[in-house]
VOPAGU-2260 file (C-alpha; in pm, 1 decimal, decimal comma):
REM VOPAGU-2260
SITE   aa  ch    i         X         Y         Z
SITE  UNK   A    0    5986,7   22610,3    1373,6
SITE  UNK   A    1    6337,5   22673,8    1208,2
SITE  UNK   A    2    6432,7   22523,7     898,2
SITE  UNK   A    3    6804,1   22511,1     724,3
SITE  UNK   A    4    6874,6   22434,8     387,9
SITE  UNK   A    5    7134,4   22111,0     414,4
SITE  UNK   A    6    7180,7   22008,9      82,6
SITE  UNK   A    7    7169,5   22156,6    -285,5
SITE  UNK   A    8    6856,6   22238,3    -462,5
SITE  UNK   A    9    7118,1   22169,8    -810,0
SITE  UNK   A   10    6955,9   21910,5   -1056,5
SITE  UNK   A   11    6641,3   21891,2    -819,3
SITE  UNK   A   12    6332,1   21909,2   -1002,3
SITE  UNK   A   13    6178,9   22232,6   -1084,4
SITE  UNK   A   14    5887,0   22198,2    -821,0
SITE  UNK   A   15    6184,2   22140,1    -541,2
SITE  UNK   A   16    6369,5   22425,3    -594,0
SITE  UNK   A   17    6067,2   22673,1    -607,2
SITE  UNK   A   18    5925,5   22487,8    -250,9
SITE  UNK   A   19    6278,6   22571,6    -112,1
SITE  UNK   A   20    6281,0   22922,6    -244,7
SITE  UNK   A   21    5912,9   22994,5    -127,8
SITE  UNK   A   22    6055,5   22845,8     215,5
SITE  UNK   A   23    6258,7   23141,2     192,4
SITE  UNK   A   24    6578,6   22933,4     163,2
SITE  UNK   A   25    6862,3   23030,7     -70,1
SITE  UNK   A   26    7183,7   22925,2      60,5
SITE  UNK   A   27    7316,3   22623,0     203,7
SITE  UNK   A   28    7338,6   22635,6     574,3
SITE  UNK   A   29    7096,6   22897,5     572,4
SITE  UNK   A   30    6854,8   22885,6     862,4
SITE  UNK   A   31    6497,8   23037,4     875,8
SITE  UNK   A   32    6259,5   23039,2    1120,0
SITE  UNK   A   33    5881,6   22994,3    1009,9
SITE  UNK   A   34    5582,3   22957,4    1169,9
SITE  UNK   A   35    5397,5   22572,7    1179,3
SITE  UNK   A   36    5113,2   22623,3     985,5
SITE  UNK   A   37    4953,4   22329,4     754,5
SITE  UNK   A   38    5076,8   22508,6     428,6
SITE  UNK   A   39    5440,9   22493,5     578,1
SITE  UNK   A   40    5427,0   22147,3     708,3
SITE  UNK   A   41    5308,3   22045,7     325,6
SITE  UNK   A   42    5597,9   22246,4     216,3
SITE  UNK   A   43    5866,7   22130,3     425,3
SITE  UNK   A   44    5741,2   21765,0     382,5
SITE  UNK   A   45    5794,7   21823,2     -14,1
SITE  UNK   A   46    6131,8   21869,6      51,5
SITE  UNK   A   47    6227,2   21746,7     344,7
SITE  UNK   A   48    6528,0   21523,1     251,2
SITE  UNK   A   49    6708,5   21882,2     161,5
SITE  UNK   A   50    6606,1   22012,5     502,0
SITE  UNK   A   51    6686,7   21990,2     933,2
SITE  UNK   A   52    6395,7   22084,8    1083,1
SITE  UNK   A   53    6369,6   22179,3    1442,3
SITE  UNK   A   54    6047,5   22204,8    1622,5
């Protein structure tokens, strides 16, 4: 599954920004590629309106 960071984790909440960093994330436009595992899914759902996903 990749994921790219879309938007700014700037005045998120504290629990946001950590999810997006734990993603691996730390630049806009930045694209990872993870694997689909529950603990992801949770992850990426947290944050999901900073996120494209792509199955």
């Amino acid at each position: 599954m990749k994921i790219t960071l879309k938007r700014s984790v700037i005045g998120r909440p504290g629990y946001q920004v950590k999810t997006v960093q734990a993603l691996g994330l730390k630049k806009i436009g930045q694209t990872r590629e993870v694997s689909d595992t529950p603990a992801v899914r949770g992850m990426v759902n947290t944050v999901k309106h900073l996120l494209e996903v792509q199955e």
